[in-house]
N, C-alpha and C positions, 0 to 999 in steps of 0.2 A: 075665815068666813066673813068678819067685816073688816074696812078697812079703819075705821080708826082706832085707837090703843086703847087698851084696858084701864077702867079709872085708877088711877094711883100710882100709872107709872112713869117716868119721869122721860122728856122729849129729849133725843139727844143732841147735843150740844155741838154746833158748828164749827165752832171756834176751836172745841176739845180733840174734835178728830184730828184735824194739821196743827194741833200745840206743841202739847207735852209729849205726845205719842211718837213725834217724828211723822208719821203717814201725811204722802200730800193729799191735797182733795180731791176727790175723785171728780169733781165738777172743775175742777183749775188744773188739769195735771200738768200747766207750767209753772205752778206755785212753787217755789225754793221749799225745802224740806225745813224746818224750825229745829234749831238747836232743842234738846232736854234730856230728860233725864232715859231711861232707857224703859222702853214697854215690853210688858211681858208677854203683849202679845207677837211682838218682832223675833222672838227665839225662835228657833227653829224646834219642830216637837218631832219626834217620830211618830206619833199616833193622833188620831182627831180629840177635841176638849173631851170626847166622853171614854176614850181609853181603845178608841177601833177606828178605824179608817187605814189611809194610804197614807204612805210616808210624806213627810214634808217636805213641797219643793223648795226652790228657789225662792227664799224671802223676800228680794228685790220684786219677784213677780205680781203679775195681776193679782188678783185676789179668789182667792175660789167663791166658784156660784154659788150663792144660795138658793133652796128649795125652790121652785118658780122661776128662777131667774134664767134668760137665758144670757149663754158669754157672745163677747160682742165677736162678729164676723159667721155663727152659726146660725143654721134657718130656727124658726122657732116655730115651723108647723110641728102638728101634733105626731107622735109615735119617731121623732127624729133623735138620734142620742146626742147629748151634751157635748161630749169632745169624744174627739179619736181616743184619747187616753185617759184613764180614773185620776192621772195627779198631770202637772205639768210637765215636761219634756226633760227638765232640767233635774230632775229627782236620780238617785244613783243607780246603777244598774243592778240587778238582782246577783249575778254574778260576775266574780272580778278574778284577775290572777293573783294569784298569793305576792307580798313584794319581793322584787328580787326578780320574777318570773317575766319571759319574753310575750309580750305582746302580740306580735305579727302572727299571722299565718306563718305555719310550716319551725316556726320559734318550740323547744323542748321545756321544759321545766330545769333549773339548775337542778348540778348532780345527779342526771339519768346520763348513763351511758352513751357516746357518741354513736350514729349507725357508721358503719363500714362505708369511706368512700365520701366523707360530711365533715365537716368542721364539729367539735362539741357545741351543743347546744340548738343542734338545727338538724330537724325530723323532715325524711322525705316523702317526698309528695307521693300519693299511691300512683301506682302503674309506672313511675320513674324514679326506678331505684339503679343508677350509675353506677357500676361496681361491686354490686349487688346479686348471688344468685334468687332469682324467683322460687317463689314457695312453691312445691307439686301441687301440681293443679289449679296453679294461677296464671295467668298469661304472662307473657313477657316481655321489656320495653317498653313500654305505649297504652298497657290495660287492657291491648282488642286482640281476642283469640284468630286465629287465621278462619279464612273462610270455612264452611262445616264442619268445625271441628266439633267434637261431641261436649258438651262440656262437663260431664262428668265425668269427664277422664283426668286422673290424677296423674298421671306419667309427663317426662320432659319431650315435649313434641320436636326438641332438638337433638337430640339424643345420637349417636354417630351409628349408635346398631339397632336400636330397637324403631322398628318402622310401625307410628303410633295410628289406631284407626279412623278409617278414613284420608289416610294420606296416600294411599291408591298405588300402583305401580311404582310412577316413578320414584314416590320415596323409596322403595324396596330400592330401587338400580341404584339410586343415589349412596343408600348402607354399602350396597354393594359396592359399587365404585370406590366410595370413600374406603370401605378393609382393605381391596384392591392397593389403592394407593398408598398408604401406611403400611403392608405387610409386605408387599411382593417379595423385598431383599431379602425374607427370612424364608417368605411359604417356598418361593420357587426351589429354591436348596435344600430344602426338607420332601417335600413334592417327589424332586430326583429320585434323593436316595431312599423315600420307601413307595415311593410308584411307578418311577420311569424303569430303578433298576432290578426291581422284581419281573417286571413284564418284559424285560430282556433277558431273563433267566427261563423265564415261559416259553420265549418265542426260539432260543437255540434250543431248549429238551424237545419242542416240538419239531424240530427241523432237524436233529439228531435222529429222536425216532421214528417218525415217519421215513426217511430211506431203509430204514431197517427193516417197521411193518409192511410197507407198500412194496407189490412186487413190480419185480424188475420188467418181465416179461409175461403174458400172460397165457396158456396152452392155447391151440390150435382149435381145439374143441369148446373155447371159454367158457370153460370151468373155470373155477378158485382154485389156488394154487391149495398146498398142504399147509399147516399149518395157521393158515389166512386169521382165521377167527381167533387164534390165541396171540398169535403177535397185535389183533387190535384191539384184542382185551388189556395187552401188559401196556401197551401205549396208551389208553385212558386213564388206568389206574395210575399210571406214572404223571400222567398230566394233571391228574385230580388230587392226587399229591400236593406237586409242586403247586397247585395251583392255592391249594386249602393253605399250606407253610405261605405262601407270596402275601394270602389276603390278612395274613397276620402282620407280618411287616407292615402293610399297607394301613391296617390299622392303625399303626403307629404314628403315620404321618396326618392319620384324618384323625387321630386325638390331639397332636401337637396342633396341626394346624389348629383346631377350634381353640385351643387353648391362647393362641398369637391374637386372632381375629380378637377373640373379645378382650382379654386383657388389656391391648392395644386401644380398645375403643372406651375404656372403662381409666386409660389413662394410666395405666400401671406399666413398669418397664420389663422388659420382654431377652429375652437372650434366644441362640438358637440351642443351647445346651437344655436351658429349662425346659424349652419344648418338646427337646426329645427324653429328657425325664418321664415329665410328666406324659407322654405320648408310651413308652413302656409301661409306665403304672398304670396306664388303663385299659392299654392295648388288649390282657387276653381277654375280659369283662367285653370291652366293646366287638371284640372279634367271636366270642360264643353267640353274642344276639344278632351278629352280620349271618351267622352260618344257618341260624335258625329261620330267618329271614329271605336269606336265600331258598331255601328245603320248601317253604311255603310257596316262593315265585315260583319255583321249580315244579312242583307237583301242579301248582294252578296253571302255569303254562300247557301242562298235559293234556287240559279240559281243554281243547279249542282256541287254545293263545287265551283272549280275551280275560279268564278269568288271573292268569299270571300279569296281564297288564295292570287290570284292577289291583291286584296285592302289590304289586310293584309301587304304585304310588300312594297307596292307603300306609303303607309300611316307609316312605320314603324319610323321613324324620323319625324313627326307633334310634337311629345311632342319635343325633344330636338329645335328644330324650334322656338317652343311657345317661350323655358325658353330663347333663348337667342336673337329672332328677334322681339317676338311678334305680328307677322302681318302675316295672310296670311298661316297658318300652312302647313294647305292640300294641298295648291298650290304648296307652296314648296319644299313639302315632294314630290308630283309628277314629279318635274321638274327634284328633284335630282335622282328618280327613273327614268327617262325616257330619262334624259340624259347623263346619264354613269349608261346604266342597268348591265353592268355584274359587276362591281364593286360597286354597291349599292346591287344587287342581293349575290354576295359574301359573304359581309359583314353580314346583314342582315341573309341572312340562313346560318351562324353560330353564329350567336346569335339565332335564332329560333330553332335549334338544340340544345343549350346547353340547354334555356326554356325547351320545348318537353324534355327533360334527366329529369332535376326537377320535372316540373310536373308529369313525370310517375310514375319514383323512389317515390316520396311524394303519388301519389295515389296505387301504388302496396302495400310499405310498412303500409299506413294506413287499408288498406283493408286487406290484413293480421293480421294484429295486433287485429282487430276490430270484425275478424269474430266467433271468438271463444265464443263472451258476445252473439251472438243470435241476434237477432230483436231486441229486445230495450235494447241495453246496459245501460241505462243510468237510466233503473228502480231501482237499488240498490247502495246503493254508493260504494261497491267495485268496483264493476267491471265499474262503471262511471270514477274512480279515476284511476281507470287502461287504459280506456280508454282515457282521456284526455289526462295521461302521454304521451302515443304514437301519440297520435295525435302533440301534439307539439315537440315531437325525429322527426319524419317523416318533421316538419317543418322546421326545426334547420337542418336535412341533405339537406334542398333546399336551402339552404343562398349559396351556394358558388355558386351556378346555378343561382340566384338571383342576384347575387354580379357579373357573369359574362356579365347578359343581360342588368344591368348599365353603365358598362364601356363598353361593347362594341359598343351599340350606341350611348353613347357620341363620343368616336374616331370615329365612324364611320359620325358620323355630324361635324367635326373637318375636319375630310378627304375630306370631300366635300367640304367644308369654302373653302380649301387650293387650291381645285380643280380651282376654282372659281379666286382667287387673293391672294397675300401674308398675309397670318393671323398669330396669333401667341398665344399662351396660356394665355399672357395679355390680348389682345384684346376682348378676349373671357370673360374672367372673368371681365371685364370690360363691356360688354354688357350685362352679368347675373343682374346687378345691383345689 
């Protein structure tokens, strides 16, 4: 409040500041510093004279402000603060690395574990970890998810079989392709022997008894010969036989097959012996829910086609279901039909389409082949011998049609897994048992 000093107390002493103290004056600061003895105000303190403030800067430094005062190079209008900082610039950081410890960015702490792919002592940067697999459900290389990718999806968007959501068709062709490409040497050889050469056991009982049933000649009066209705009775029952025994076989090759596709993709090594093991172990299990499956297209078919098409493809995924849940086939297979129909529907009729190409191609080409021997080809052994040849050329052109309608609904039950929750081509191969 006023400025001169209170009586009694003593003016300080010019001379005393740049003495004894060492401090130059602040009115000369080219004054040389004075040899003496050592001021106790030159120590450095951690806290202010009254036991509170900031820590002590740099001794050598200006002097801190006092009350009023402003430092030199700041505005001194009113409501302006004092300095950028409560102490001087030169005061130590609040936090340090312990010693010993690296400094730099991307630098580890001694004695933590090297990462994979990294010298010891050096942490990688996020989003590029070199050598490294990524966590599920973190991006890969780079940190940046591919375009619309959902980001709560925890599954590997790389993944060789499972086709993750939102990666649209060509992911699918691409799983495809890729099983394609890795199994062929196994499926095709397995394919043969339980689908090409069961449907060549089909196609001679049928072309056996058909000469048998079918008459030779028909009366003058056309009528049906005698017996007409009981030779086409014994010739369907014979065919529906042979046919129920073939789709068991066939079984076989669509258990192995799933079994190559994903093991293959999941990275584990593959024989064709295991395949056909494991294609028996599961074959009668997945062949009671084929026969049940059929009975249902069958009967819906009676209704006006239409409703047997519908079952045909609500049901198209029961077997892959069987080989890898075992519970609950048909439920499933309608669930996944009914609950992403355009995308089961997609799938599904382009696998029914490549089917339908096969089977045509196979029945045009045999029927051509076949027409030339007459009715009963199979009366002389030439032309039996020339018939069976064609008959199994005609079988051998549906392998790739064959080989198409396996892998595309395995991806296409992989795609729905994925739909579902994060899964992964181990996992899979892992529940095949």
């Amino acid at each position: 409040m006023y400025d001169q000093s209170p009586p009694g107390a003593s003016e300080p002493d010019p001379a005393a500041s740049s003495g004894s103290g060492g401090r130059p004056d602040p009115s000369n600061p080219t004054a040389p510093r004075q040899s003496g003895g050592p001021d106790p105000a030159d120590a450095p303190s951690a806290t202010g004279a009254d036991g509170s403030g900031p820590p002590a800067g740099d001794v050598t430094g200006p002097p801190w402000p006092k009350a009023g005062e402003t430092p030199a190079g700041q505005p001194s209008a009113a409501g302006q603060p004092v300095d950028a900082y409560p102490w001087p610039p030169a005061a130590p950081p609040a936090h340090t690395f312990p010693p010993g410890a690296g400094s730099q960015p991307g630098e580890a702490y001694p004695g933590t574990v090297p990462y994979p792919g990294y010298p010891p002592g050096v942490v990688p940067y996020p989003g590029y970890p070199p050598g490294v697999v990524p966590y599920p459900g973190y991006p890969p290389h780079g940190g940046h998810l591919p375009y619309g990718w959902p980001v709560g999806y925890g599954g590997n968007p790389h993944d060789p079989l499972v086709n993750p959501p939102y990666a649209g068709v060509n992911g699918w062709f691409a799983r495809c392709a890729g099983a394609v490409r890795r199994g062929w040497r196994l499926l095709l050889p397995l394919l043969f022997l339980t689908q090409v050469l069961p449907n060549l056991v089909i196609s001679v009982v049928v072309l056996g008894l058909s000469s048998f049933a079918a008459p030779r000649s028909l009366p003058a009066d056309g009528s049906l010969p005698d017996n007409f209705f009981r030779d086409l009775a014994i010739l369907g029952v014979v065919v529906l036989v042979v046919g129920v025994l073939s789709s068991l076989v066939q079984c076989v090759g669509w258990a192995g097959g799933t079994w190559v596709v994903t093991r293959q993709a999941a990275g584990e090594p593959v024989a064709f012996g295991g395949a056909f093991r494991y294609g028996l172990r599961r074959a009668p299990g997945l062949w009671g829910w084929q026969l049940l499956v059929s009975l249902l297209v069958l009967a819906g078919s009676c209704f006006f086609i239409l409703p047997g098409i519908y079952l045909a493809f609500a049901l198209a995924l029961a077997g892959p279901v069987y080989l890898f849940e075992r519970h609950s086939p048909i439920g499933r297979s309608f669930r996944f039909f009914h609950d992403r129909l355009g995308l089961v529907l997609g799938r599904v009729g382009l696998v029914a389409l490549a089917l339908l190409l096969g089977v045509g191609v196979g029945a045009v080409l045999e029927e051509i082949a076949t027409a030339p021997f007459g009715v009963d080809p199979l009366a002389s052994p030439g032309p039996a011998v020339a018939v069976l040849g064609v008959i199994l050329l005609s079988g051998v052109l549906t392998l790739p049609f064959q080989l198409a309608q396996l892998v595309g609904l395995v991806a296409a039950y992989a795609e729905q897994r994925a739909q579902e929750g994060p899964v992964d081509a181990a996992r899979l191969a892992a529940e095949l048992g």
